[in-house]
N, C-alpha and C positions, 0 to 999 in steps of 0.2 A: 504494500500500500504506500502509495506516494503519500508523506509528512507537508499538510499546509498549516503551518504556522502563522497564528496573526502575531506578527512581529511589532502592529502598534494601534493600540485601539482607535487613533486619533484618523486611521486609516478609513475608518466604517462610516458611510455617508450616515447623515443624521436621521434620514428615514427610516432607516435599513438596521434589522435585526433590536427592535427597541427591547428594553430589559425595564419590567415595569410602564410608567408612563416617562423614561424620558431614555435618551438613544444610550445604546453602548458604545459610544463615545464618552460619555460624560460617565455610566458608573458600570461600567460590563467589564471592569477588569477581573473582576470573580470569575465569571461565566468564562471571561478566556484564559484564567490560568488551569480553569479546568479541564477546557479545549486543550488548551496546548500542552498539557502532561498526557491527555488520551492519545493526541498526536506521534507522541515521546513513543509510546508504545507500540503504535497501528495501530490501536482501535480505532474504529470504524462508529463515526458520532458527528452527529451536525451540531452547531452552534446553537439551532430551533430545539434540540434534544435538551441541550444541555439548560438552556435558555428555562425552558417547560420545568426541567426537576428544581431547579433554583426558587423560581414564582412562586411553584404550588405546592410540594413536596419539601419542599426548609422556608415555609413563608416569612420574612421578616420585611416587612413591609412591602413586598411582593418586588422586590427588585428596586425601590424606587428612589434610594438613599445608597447602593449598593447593595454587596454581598454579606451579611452576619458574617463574623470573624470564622466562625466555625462548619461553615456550610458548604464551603469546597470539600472541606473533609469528610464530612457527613455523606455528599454526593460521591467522591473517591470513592470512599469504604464499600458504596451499595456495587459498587463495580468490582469488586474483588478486590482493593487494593488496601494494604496498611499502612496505616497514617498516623505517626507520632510527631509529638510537638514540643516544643521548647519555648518558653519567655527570657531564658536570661544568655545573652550575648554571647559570654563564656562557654556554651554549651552545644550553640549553635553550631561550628564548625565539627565538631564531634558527630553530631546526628546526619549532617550534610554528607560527610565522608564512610557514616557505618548506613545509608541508604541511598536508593538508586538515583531519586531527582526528587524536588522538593515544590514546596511553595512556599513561598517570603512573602510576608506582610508585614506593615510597617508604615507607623505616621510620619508624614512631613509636614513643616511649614514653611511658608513663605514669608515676602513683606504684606502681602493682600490677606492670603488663606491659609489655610492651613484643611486636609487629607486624609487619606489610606491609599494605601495601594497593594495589590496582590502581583504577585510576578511569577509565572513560573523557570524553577532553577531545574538545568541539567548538568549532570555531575560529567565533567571530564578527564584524562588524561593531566591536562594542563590545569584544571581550575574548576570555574562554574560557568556557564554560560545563563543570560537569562532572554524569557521572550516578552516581548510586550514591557518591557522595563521603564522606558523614558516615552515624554509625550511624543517626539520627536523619532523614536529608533526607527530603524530603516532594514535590520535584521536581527542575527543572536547578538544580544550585547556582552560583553566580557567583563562579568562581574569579579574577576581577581583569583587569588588563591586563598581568600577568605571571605566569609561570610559579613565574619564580622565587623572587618576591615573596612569593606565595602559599605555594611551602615556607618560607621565609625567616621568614614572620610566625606559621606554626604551628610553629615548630623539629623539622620532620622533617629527614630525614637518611638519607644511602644513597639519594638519589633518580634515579630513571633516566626518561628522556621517549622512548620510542618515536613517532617520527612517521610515520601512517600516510596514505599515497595510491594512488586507486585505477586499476589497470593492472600492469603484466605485474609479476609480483615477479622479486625480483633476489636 
């Protein structure tokens, strides 16, 4: 199975694939870190799939503010796959390296706002790669040879590392 990765949400016209009532541009990074870890795999999964289990099946305000912190995992798991999590920094590199690929979330701020964001991480050879990572990415972005580092050097904060592998969930 050919791997189509959305490399950036910011890519998805604003009519197209809404998540709740406003577009997955503005808050489908959930829905595509979820995408893009089934991709990781070859499973075989539309966007509207994934889209559907988010709204109705983990409703948290049905897409409309985002994804609940906990509900990529929830969807993972129903798919065979196990999903462990981390809050504290120090720890994170540890789980990223003892599982196959992950999902990162984690708040930022700005001068204006302040966020979450979800990214999914693939574990490499070299490091991590992430998809969907900056408003801006254009492919896999090359998140470093650490996790932590990586939140560390852009001062995000509230970071969680879910580490996902695949087999019976737990």
């Amino acid at each position: 199975m050919k791997k189509n990765f959305i490399y950036c949400q910011n890519d998805i016209p604003r009519n197209h694939l809404r998540y709740g009532l406003r577009s997955s541009a503005a808050t489908g990074c959930g829905w595509i870190a979820v995408y893009n870890i089934l991709q990781m795999y070859g499973l075989d999964c539309s966007p509207a799939q994934i889209i559907y289990e988010l709204e109705h099946n983990v409703p948290v305000f049905n897409g409309n503010i985002g994804s609940f912190l906990m509900s990529p995992a929830w969807v993972l798991r129903r798919y065979g796959f196990k999903v462990t999590f981390t809050t504290k920094r120090n720890q994170m590199d540890k789980l990223a390296q003892e599982t196959e690929s992950g999902i990162l979330y984690y708040w930022w701020t700005s001068k204006r706002s302040i966020g979450a964001h979800f990214v999914a991480v693939e574990k490499t050879a070299e490091g991590f790669i992430g998809y969907n990572t900056y408003s801006n990415s254009k492919g896999p972005d090359d998140l470093g040879t650490s996790i932590k580092a990586f939140l560390d050097k852009r001062q995000y904060f509230g970071a969680v590392y879910f580490g996902i592998t695949k087999g019976d969930s737990q």
